[in-house]
TORTITOR-471300 format. One line per field, with one value per atom (N, C-alpha, C, O): residue in one letter; x, y, z; atom name. Coordinates in steps of 0.1 Angstrom, whole numbers, m for minus. Atoms other than C-alpha are relative to their C-alpha. Example, Ala and Ser with C-alpha at 12.3 -4.5 7.8 and 13.67 -1.06 7.14 Angstrom:
BEGIN
aa [A,A,A,A,S,S,S,S];
u [9,123,9,19,m9,137,m8,m3];
v [m12,m45,12,12,m11,m11,11,22];
w [0,78,0,7,0,71,8,9];
at [N,CA,C,O,N,CA,C,O];
***
This chain:
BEGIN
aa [X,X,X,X,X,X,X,X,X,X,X,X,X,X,X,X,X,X,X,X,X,X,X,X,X,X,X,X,X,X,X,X,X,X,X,X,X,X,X,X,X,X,X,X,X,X,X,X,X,X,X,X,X,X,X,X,X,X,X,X,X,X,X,X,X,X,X,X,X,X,X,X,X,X,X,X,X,X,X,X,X,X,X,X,X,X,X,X,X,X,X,X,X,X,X,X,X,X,X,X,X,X,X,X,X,X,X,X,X,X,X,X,X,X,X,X,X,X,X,X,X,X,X,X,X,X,X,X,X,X,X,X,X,X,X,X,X,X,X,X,X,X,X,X,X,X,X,X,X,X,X,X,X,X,X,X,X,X,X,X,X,X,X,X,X,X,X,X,X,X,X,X,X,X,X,X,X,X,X,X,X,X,X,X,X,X,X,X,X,X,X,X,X,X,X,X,X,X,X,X,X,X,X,X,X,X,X,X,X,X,X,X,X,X,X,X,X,X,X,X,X,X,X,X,X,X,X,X,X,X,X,X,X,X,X,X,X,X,X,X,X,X,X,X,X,X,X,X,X,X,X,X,X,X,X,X,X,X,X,X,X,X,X,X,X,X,X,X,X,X,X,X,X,X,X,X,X,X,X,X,X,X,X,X,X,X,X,X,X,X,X,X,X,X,X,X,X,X,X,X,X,X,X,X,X,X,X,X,X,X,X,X,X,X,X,X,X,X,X,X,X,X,X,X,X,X,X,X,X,X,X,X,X,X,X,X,X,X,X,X,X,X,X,X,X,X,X,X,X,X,X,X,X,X,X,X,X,X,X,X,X,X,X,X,X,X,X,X,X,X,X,X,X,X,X,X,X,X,X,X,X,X,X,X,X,X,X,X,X,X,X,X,X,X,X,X,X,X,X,X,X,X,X,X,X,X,X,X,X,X,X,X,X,X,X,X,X,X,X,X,X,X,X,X,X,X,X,X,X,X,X,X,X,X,X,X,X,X,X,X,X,X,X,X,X,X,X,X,X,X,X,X,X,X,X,X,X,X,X,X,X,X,X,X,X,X,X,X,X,X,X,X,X,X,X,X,X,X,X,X,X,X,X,X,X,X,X,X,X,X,X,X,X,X,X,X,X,X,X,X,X,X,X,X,X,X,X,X,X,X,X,X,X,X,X,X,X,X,X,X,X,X,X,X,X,X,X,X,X,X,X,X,X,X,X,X,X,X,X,X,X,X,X,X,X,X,X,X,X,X,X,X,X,X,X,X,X,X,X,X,X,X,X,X,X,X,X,X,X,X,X,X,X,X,X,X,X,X,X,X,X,X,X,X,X,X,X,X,X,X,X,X,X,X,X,X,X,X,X,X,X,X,X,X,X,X,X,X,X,X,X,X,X,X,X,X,X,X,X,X,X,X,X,X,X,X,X,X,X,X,X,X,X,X,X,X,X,X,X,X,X,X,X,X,X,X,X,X];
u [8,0,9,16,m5,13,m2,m9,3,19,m9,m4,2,m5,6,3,m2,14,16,26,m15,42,1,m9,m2,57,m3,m7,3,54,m14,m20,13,19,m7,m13,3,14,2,m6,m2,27,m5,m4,9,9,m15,m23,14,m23,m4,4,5,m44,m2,m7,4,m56,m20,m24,13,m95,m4,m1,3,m108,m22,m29,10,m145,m6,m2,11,m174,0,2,2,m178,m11,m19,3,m195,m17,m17,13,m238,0,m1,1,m239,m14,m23,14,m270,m5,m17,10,m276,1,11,10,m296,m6,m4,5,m321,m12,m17,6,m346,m13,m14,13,m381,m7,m14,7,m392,7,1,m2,m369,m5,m6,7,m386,m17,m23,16,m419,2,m6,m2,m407,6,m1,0,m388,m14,m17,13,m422,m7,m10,13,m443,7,1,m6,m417,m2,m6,2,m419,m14,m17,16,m455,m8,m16,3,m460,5,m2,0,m442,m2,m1,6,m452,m13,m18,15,m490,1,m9,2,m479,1,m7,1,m464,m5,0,9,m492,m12,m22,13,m518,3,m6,m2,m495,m4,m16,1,m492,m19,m24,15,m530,m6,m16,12,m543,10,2,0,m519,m3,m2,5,m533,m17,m25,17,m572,0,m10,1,m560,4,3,m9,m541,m13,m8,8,m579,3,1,0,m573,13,13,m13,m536,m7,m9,3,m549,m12,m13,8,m574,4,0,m5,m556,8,7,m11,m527,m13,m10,8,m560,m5,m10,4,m574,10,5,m11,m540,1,2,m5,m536,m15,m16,12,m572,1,m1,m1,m567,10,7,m6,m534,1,9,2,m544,m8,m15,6,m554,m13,m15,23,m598,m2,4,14,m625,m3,m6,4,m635,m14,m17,10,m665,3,m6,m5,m647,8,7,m5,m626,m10,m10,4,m653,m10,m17,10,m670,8,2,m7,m642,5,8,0,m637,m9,m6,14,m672,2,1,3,m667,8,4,m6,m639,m5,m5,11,m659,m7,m10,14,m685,6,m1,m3,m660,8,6,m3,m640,m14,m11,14,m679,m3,m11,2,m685,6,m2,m13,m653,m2,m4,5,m660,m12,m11,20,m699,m7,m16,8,m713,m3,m3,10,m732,m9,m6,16,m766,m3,m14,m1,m757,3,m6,m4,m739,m9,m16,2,m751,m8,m5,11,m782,m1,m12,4,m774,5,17,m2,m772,m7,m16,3,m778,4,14,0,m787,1,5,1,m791,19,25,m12,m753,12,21,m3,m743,3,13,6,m762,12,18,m7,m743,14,18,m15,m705,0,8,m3,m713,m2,7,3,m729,16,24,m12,m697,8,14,m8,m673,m6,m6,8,m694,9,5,m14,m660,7,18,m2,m657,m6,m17,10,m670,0,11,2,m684,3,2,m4,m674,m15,m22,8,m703,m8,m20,4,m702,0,m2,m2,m698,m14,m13,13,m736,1,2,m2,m734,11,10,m9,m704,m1,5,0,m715,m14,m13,9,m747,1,m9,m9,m727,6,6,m10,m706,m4,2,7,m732,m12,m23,10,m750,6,m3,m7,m729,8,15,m3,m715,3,14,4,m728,9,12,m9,m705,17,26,m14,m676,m2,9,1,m686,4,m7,m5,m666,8,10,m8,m641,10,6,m11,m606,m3,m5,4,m613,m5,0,10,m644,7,5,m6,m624,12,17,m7,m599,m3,1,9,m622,m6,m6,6,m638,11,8,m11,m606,8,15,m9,m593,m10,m7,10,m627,1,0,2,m626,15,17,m16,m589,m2,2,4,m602,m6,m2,10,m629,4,1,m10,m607,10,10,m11,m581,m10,m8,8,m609,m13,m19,16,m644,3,14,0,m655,m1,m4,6,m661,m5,m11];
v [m12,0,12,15,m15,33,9,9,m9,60,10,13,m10,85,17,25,m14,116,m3,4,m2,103,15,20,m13,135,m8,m1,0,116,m1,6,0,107,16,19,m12,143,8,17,m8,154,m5,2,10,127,9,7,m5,147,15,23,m13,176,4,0,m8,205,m7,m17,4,202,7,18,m6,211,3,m6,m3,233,3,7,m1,233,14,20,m12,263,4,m4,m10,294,m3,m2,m5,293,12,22,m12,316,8,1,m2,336,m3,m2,6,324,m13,m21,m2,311,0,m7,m4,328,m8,m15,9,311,2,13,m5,311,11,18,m6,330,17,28,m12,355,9,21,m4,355,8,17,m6,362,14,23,m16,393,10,20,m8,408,2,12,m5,406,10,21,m9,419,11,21,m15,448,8,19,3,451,10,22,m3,453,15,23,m9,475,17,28,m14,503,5,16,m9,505,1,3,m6,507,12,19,m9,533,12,21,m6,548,7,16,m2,547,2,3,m8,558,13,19,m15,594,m2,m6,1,593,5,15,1,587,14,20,m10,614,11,20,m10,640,5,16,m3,637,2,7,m1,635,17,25,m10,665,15,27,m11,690,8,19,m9,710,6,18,m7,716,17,29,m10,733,9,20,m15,752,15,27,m10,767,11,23,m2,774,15,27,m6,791,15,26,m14,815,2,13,m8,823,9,20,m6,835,19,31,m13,857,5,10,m9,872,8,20,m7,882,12,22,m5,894,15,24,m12,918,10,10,m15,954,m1,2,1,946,8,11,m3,962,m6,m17,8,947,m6,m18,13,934,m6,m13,6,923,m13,m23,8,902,m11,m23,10,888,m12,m21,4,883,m10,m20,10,862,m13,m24,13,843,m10,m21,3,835,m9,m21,10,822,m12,m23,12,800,m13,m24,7,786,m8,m18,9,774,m8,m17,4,764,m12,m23,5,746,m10,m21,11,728,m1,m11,5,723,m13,m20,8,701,m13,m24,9,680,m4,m12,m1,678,m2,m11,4,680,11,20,m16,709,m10,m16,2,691,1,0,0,694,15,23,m16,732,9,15,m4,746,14,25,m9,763,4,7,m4,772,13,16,m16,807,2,m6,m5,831,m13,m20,11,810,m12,m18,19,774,1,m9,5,779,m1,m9,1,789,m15,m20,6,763,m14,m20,7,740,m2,m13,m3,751,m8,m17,2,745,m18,m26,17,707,m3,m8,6,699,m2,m13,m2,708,8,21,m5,711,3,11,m7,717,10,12,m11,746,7,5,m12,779,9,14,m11,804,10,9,m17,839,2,m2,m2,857,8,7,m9,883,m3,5,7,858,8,16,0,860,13,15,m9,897,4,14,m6,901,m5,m1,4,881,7,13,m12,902,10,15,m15,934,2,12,1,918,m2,m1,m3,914,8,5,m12,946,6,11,m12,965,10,5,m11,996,m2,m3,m1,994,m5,0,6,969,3,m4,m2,990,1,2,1,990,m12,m17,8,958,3,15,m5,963,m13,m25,8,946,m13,m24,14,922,m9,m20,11,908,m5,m17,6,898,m7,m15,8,885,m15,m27,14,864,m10,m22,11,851,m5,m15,11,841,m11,m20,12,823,m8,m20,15,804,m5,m17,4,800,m9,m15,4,787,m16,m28,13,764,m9,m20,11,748,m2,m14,8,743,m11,m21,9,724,m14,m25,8,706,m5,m12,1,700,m15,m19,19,658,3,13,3,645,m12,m15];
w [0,0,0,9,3,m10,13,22,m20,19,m9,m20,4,11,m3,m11,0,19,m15,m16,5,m10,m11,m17,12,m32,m16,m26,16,m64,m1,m10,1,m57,m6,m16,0,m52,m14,m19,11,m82,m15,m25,7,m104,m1,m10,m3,m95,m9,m10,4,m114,2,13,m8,m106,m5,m12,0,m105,m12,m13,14,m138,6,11,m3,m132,m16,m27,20,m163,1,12,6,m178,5,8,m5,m167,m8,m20,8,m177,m6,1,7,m202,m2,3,0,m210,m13,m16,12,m245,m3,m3,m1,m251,11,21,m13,m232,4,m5,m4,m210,m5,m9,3,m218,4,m3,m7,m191,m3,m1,6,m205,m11,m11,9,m237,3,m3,m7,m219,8,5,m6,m197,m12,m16,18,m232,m7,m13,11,m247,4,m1,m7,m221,3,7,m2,m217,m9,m5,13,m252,m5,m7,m1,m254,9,5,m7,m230,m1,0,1,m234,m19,m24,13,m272,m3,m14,2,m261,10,10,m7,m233,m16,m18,6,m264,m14,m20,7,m287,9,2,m5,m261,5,10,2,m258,m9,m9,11,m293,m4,m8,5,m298,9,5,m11,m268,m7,m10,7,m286,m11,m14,15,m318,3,m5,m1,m301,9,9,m7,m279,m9,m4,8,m310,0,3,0,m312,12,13,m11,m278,3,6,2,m282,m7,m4,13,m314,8,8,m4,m297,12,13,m8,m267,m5,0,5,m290,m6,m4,4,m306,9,5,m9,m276,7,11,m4,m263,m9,m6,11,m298,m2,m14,m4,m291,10,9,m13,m258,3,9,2,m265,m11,m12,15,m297,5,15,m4,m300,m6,m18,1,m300,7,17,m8,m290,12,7,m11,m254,m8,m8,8,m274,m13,m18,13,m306,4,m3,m13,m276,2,m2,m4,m261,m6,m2,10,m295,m6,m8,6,m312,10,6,m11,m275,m3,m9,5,m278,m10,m7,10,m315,1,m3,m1,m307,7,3,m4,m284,0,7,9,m304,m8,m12,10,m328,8,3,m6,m301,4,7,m7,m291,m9,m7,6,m321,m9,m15,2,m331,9,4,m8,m301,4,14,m4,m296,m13,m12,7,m332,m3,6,m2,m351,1,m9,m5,m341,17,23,m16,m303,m3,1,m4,m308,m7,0,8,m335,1,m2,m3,m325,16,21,m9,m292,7,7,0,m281,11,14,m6,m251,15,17,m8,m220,0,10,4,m234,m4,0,3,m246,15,17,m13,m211,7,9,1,m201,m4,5,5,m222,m1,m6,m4,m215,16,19,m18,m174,m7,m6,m4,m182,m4,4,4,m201,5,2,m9,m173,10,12,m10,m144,10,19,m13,m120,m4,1,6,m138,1,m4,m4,m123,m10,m13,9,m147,4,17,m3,m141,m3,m12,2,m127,m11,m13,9,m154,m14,m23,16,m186,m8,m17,8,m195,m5,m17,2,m192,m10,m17,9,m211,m19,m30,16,m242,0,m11,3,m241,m2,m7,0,m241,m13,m20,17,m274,m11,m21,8,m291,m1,m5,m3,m283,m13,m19,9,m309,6,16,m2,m302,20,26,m11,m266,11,22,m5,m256,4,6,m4,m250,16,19,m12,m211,3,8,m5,m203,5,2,m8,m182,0,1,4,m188,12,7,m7,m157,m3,m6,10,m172,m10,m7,8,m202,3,m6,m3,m185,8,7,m6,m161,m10,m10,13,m194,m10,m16,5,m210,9,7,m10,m181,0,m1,m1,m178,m15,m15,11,m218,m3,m13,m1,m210,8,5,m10,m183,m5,m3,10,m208,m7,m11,10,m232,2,m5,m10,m212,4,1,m12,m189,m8,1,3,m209,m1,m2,2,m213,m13,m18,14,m244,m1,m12];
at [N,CA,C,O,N,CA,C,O,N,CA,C,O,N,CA,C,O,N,CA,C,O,N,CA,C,O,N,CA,C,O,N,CA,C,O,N,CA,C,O,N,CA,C,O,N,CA,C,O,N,CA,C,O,N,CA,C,O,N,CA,C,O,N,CA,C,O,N,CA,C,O,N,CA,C,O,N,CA,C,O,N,CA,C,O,N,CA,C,O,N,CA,C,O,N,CA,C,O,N,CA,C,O,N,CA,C,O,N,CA,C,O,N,CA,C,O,N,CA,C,O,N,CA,C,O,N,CA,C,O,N,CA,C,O,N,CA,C,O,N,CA,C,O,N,CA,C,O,N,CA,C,O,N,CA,C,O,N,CA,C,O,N,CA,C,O,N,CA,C,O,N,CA,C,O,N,CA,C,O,N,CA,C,O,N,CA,C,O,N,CA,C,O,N,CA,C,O,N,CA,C,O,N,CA,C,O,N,CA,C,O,N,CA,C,O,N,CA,C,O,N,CA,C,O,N,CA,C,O,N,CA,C,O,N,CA,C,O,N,CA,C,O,N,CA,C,O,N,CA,C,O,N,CA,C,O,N,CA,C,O,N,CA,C,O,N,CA,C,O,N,CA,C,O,N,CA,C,O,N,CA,C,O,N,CA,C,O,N,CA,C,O,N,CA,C,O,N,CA,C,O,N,CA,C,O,N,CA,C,O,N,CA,C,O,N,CA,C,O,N,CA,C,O,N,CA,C,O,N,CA,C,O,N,CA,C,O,N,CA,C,O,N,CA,C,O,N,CA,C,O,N,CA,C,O,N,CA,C,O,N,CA,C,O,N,CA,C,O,N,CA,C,O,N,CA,C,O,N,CA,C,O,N,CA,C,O,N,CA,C,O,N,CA,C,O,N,CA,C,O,N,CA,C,O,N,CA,C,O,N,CA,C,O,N,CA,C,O,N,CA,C,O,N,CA,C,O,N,CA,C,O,N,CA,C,O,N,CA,C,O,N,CA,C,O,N,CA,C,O,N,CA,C,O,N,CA,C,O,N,CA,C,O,N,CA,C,O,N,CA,C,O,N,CA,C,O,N,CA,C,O,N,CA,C,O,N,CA,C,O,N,CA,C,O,N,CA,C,O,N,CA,C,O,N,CA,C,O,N,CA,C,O,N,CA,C,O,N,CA,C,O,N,CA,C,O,N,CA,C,O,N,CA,C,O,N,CA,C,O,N,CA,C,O,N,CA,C,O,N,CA,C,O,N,CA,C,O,N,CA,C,O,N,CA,C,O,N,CA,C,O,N,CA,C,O,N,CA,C,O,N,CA,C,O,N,CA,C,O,N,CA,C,O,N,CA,C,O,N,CA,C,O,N,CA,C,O,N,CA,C,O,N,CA,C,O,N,CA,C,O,N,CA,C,O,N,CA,C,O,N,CA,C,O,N,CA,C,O,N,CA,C,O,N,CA,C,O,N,CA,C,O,N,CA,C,O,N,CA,C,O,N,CA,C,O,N,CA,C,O,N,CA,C,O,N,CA,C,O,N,CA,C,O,N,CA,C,O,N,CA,C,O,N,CA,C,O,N,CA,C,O,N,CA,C,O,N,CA,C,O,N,CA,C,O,N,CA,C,O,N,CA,C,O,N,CA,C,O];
***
């Protein structure tokens, strides 16, 4: 019997040979399934921006001409007369002309608040679009009032359902 501890024994011997390292490809299934659904997911987050900026561009446009009304040298009823039309043109874009069309005075009022009922009217609106289409008469607005009615027409634009 051989002594265990002999030096040639010793030197007879190999180092330990270890398998090779798991590599990652091929990848596992479960990989394939988290890739997808990552996948998937952020190209419906980025087709449902996509889609709400292109359902919301009336919103900007109108935004950008209510800006360049308010901003310009009008009449305080030429102001709250082209507000006004945007208005209609903005409710009519999203609502329909068989829903806008014909509505005027109090029924359009009326129909601005149901839209965006968490939206407070300025008490002086009604008054001030009665004033703008008085004619002439309608220079008694008072820069406030047109400002309170562009910031609510600012608000409704931004905020109304559809």
């Amino acid at each position: 019997m051989p002594n265990p501890i002999d030096p040639q024994l010793l030197n007879q011997l190999h180092d330990i040979q270890l398998p090779q390292a798991i590599g990652w490809w091929p990848l596992a299934f479960s990989w394939w399934i988290l890739i997808l659904s990552i996948t998937s997911i952020v190209i419906g987050i980025a087709w449902y921006i996509r889609e709400q900026r292109r359902r919301n561009a009336y919103r900007r446009k109108a935004l950008k001409k209510l800006l360049s009304i308010q901003s310009g040298e009008l009449h305080p009823a030429e102001k709250i007369a082209k507000m006004n039309a945007l208005m209609k043109q903005v409710a009519l874009t999203t609502y329909g002309r068989m829903e806008v069309a014909a509505l005027q005075q109090q029924a359009w009022l009326d129909f601005l608040h149901q839209k965006a009922s968490y939206i407070s009217q300025p008490d002086c609106l009604a008054d001030c679009l009665q004033k703008a289409y008085a004619g002439p008469v309608g220079a008694d607005i008072e820069h406030f009032q047109i400002e309170n009615c562009a910031r609510y027409f600012a608000k409704w634009i931004k905020g109304h359902h559809q």
